[in-house]
VOLO-730392 format. One record per residue: x, y, z of N, C-alpha, C in turn. Coordinates in steps of 0.2 Angstrom, whole numbers, padded with zeros to 4 digits, always signed. Each point is the difference from the previous one (the first is absolute). Layout:
BEGIN
XYZXYZXYZ;...
END
This chain:
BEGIN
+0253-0305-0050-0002+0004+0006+0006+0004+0002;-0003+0006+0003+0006+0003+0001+0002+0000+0007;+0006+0002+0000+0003-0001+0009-0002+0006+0005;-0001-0003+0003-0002+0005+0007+0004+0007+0000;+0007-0001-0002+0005+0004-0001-0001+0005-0003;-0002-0002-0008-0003+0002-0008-0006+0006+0003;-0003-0004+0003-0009+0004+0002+0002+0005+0002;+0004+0001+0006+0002+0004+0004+0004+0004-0002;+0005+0001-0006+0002+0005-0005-0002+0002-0002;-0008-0001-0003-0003+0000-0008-0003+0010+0003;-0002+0001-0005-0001+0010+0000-0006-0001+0002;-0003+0002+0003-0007+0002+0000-0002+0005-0001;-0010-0001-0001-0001+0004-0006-0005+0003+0005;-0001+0009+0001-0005+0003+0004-0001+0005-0005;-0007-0001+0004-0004+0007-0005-0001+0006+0004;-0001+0003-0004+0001+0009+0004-0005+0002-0006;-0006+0000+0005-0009+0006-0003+0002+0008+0002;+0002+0003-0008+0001+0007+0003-0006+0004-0002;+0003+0006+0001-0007+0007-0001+0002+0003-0007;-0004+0003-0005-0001+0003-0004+0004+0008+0001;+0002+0002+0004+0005+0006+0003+0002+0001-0005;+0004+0008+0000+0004+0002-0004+0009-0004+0001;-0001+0001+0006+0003-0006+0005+0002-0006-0005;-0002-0005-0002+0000-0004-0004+0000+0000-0007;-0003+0006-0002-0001+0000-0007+0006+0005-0002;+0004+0002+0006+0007+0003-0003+0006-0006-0001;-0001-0006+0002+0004-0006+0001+0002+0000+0006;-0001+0004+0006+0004+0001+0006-0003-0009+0003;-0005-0005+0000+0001-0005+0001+0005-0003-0001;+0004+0000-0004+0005-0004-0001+0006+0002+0003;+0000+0004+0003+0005+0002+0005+0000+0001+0007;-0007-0001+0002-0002-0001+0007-0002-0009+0001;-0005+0000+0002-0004-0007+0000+0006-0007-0005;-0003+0004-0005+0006-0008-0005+0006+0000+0002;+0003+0005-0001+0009+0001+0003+0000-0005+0008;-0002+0001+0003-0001-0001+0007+0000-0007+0000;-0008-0004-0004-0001-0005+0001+0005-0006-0003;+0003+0001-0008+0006-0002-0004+0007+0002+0006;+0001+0004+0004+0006+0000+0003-0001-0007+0006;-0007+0000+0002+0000-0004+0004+0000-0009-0001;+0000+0000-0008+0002-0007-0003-0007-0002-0003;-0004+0005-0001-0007-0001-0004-0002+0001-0010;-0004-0004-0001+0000+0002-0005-0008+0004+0000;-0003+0004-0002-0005+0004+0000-0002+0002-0007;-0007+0000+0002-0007+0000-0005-0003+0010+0003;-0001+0003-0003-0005+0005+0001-0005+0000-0004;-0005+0003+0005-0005-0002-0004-0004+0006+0002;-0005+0005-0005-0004+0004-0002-0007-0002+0001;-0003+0002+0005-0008-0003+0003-0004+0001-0006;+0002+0007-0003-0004+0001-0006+0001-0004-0007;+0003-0005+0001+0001-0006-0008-0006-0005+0002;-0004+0001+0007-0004-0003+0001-0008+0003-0002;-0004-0006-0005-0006+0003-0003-0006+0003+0004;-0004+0003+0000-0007+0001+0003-0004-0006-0001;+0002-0005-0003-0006-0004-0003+0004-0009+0004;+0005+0002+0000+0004-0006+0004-0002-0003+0008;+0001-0007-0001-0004-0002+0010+0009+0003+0002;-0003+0003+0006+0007+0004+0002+0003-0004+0004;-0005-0006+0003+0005-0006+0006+0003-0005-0005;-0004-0002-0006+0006-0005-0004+0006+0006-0004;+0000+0005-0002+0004+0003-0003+0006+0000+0007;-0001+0004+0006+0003+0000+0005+0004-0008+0000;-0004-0008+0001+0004-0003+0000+0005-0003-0006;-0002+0002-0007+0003-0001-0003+0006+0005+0001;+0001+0005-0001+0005+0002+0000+0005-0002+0006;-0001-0003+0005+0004-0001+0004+0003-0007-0001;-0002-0003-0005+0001-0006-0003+0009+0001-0003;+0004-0003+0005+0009-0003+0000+0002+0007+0006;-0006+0002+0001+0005+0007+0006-0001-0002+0005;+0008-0001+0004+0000+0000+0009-0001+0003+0004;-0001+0009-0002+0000+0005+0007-0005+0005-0007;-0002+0004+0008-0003+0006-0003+0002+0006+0003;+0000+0006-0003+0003+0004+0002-0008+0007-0001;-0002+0004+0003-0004+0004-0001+0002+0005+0003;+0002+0004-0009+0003+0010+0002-0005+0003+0001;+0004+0007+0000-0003+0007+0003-0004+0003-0006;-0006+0005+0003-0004+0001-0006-0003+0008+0004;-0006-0004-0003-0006+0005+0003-0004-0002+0005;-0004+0006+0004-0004-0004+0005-0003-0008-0002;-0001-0003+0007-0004-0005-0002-0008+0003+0001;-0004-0003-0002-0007+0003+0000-0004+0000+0005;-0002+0005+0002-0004+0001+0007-0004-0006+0001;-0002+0000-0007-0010-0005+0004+0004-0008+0000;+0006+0001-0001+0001-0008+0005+0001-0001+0006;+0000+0005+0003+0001+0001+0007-0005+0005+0005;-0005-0001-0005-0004+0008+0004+0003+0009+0001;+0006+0001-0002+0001+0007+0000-0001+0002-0007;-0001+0007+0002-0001+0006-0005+0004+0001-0006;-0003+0000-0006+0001+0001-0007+0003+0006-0001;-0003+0005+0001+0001+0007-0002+0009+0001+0006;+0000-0002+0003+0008+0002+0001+0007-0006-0002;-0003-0004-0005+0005-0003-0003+0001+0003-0007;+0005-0001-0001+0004+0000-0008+0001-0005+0000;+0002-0001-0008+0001-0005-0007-0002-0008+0003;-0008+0001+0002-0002-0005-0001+0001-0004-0004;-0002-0006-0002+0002-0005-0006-0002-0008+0003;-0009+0002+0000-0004-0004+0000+0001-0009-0003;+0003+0001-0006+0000-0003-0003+0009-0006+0002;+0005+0004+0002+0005-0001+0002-0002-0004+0007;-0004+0003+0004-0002-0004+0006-0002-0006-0001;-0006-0004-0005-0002-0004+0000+0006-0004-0001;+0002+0002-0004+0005-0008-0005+0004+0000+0007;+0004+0003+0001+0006-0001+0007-0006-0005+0004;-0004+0003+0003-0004-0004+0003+0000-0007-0001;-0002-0001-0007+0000-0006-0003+0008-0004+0000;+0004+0004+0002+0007-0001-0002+0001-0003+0007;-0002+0002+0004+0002-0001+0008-0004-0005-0001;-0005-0002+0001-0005-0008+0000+0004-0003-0004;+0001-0001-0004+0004-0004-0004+0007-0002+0002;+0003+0006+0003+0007-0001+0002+0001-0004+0006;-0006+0001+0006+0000-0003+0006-0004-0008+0000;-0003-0001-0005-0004-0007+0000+0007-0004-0003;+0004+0003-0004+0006-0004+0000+0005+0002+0005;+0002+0004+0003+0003-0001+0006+0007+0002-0002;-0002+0006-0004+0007+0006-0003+0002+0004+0005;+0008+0001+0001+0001+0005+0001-0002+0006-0002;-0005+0007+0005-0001+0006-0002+0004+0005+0005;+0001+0006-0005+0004+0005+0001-0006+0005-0001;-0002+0004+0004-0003+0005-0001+0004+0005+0002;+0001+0006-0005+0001+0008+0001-0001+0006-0002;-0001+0003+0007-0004+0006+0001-0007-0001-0003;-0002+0002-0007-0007-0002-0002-0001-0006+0001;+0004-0005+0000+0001-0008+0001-0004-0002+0005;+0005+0004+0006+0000-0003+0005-0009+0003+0004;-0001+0005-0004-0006+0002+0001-0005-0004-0003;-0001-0004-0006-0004-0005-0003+0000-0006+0006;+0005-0001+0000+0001-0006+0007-0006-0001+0005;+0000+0008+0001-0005-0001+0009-0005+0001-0004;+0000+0002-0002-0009+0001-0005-0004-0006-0003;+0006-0002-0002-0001-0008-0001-0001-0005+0004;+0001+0000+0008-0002-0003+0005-0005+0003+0004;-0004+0004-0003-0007+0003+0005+0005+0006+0005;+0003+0004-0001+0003+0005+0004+0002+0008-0006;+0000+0003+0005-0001+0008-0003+0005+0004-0001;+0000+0006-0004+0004+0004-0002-0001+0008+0005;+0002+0003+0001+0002+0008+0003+0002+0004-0008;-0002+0006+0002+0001+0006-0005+0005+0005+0004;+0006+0000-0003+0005+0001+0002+0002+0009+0000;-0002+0002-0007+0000+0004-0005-0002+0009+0004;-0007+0000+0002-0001+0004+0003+0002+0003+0005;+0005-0005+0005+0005+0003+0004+0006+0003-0001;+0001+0006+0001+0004+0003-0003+0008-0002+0002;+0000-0002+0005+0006-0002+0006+0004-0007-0004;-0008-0005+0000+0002-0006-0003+0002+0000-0008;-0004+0004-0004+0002+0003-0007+0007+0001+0001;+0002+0004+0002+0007+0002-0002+0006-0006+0004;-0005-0004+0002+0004-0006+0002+0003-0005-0003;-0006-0002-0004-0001-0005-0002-0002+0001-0011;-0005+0005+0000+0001+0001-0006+0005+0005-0006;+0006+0000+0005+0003+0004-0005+0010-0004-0001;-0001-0007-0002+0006-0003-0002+0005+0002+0006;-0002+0000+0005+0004+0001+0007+0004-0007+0003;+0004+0001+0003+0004-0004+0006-0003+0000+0005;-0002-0006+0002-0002+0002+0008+0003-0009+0004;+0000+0000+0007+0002-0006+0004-0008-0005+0000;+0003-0007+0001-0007-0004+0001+0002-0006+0007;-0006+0001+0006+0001-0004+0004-0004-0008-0002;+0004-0004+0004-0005-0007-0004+0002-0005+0006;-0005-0003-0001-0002-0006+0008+0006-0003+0002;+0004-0001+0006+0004-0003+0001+0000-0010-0003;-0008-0001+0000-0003-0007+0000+0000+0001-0008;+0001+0004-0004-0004-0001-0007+0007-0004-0003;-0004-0003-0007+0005-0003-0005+0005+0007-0003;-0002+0006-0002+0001+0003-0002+0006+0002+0004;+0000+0000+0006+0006+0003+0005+0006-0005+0000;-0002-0005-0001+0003-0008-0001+0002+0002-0005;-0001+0002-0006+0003-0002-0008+0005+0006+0000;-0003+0006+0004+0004+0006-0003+0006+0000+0006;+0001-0004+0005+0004+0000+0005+0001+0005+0005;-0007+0005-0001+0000+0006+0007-0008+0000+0001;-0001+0005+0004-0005+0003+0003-0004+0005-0003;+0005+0005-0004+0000+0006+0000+0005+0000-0009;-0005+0004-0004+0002+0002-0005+0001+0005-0001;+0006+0002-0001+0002+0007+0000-0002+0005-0005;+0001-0002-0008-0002+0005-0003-0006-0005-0005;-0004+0001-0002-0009-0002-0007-0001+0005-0002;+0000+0000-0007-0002+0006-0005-0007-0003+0000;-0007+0005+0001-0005-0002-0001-0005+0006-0004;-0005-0001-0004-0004+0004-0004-0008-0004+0000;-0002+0004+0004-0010-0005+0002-0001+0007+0002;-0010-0004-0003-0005+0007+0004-0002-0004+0004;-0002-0009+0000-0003-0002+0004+0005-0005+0003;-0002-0004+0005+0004-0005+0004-0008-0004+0004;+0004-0005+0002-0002-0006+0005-0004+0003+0005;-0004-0002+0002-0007+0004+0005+0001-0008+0004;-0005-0003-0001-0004-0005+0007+0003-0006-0006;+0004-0006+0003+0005-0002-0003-0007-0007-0001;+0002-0002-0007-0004-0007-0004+0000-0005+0005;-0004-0006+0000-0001-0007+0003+0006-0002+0000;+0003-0002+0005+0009-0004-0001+0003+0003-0001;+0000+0006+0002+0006+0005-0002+0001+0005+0008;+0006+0002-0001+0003+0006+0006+0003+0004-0003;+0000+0007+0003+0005+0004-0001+0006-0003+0003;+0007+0001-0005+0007-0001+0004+0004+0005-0002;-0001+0004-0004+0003+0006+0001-0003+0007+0001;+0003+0007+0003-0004+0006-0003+0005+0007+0001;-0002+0003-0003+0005+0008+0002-0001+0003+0006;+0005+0004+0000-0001+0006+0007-0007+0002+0001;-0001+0002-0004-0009+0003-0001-0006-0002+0001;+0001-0010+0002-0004-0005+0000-0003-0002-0008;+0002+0001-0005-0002-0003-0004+0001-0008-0003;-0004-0003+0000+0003-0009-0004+0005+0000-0003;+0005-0003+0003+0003+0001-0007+0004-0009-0005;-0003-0002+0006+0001-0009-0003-0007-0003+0002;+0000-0006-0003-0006-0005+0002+0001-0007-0001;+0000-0004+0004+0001-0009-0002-0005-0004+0003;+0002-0006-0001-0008-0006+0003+0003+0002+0009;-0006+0001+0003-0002+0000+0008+0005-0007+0005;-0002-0007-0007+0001-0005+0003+0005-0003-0007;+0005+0003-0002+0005-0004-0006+0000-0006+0000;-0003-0004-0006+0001-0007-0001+0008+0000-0005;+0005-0005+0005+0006+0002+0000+0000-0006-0007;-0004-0002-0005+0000+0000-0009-0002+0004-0003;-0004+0007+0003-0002+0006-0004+0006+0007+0001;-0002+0003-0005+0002+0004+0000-0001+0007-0003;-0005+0004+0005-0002+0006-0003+0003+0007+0003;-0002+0004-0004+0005+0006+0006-0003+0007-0005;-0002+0007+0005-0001+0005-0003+0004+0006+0001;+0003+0004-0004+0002+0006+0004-0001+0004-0003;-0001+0007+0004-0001+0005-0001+0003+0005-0006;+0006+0000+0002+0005+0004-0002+0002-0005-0009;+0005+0003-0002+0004-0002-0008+0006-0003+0001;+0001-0004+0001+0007-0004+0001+0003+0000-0006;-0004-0004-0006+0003+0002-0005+0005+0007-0003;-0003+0007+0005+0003+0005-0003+0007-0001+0007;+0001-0003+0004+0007+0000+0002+0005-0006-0002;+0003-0001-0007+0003-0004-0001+0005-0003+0002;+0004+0008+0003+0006-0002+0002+0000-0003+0010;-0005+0000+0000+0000-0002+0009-0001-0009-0001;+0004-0002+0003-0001-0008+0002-0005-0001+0004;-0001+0003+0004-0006-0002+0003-0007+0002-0004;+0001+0004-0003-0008-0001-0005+0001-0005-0004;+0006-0001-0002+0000-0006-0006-0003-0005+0003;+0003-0001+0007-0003-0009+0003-0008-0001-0001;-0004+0006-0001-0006-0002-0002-0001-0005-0006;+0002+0004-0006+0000-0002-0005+0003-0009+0000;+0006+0000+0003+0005-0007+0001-0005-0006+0005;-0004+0003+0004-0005-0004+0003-0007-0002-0004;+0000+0003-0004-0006+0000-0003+0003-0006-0005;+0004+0002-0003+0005-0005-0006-0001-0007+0004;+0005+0001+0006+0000-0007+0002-0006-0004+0005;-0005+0003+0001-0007-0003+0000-0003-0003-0006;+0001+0002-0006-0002-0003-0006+0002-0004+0001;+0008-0002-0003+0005-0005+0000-0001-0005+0004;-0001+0002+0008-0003-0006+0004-0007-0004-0003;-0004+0006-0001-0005-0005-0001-0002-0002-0006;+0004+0000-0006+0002-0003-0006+0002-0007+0002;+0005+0000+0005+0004-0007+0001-0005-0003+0005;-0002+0001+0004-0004-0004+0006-0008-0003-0006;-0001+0005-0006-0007-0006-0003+0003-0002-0006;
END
């Protein structure tokens, strides 16, 4: 049997559900998202929605794969799909019908076992969709586009009460590179907005009522692409060591 000690060393193993992007299929995951989660003392799985069959039950393949994984991790992509939420088709891009389902399944799976989730940006957008709540269309504002869709810098306010403010040790986040057409509308069952931009946009989300052995968390922006900021890292480093807790506590 191993020692408390041992447990609490051992690496943990997260998976990251990425998008079929040029974004990915250039290798640049392995230098965002993976870099990131390995610096934070992980070991990581990625995984391609598209290895998964048309012909396959999508909730046992979902739990299979999560079979030895402690956290999960849900990157940026393409819109999530309208008709999960009641808004309109026609002003979405790179739907991916099929990427939704499995995440979906990937979240039921992840939460009945009581994994650490990390949702980003599209992530964090699956999150509230996933709890009966809605998305906004970002894109057709021109003010907000140039906000938010175009790899910009911008500042993020976040709840003085949220965990978020607690982990990052301020209020007020100075610089979030962010790239979305949609964002967080009317927030999922158990969920709050805790963070948002100057412009009122969502820019974070976590449980309403945090169950202090759960650990979920959404955000809006790419942490990932700010490597060298400690304070984005402690997402990462939080996410690690809520595995590691609850590896050692079962």
């Amino acid at each position: 049997m191993k020692k408390d000690s041992d447990r609490e060393q051992a690496t943990p193993t997260i998976l990251v559900s990425i998008d079929r992007t040029l974004w990915h299929r250039l290798g640049l995951s392995r230098w965002t998202y993976v870099r990131s989660l390995r610096r934070a003392g992980a070991q990581v799985r990625v995984f391609d929605y598209a290895a998964v069959s048309g012909n396959e039950d999508t909730d046992q393949a979902a739990r299979t794969l999560l079979e030895g994984i402690g956290g999960l991790v849900l990157s940026g992509g393409g819109d999530v799909d309208p008709r999960l939420y009641g808004g309109k088709l026609e002003s979405s891009l790179a739907v991916r019908p099929q990427r939704d389902r499995f995440e979906l399944a990937l979240l039921k799976a992840a939460e009945a076992r009581d994994l650490p989730i990390l949702g980003i940006c599209r992530g964090a957008q699956l999150l509230n969709v996933a709890r009966g709540g809605s998305l906004v269309t970002i894109r057709t504002d021109t003010s907000l586009r140039r906000e938010h869709g175009r790899w910009r810098w911008h500042p993020v306010k976040l709840e003085p009460d949220s965990r978020l403010a607690s982990l990052f040790g301020t209020v007020r986040l100075e610089r979030v590179v962010s790239y979305h057409g949609q964002a967080v509308g009317r927030p999922g069952e158990g969920l709050r907005i805790v963070g948002r931009s100057a412009d009122g946009i969502a820019e974070a989300i976590e449980p309403s009522a945090p169950d202090e052995s759960s650990w979920l968390t959404g955000v809006q922006w790419h942490p990932e692409l700010s490597p060298r900021s400690r304070v984005q890292r402690r997402l990462f480093t939080s996410l690690v060591a809520a595995v590691r807790s609850a590896d050692t506590d079962g």
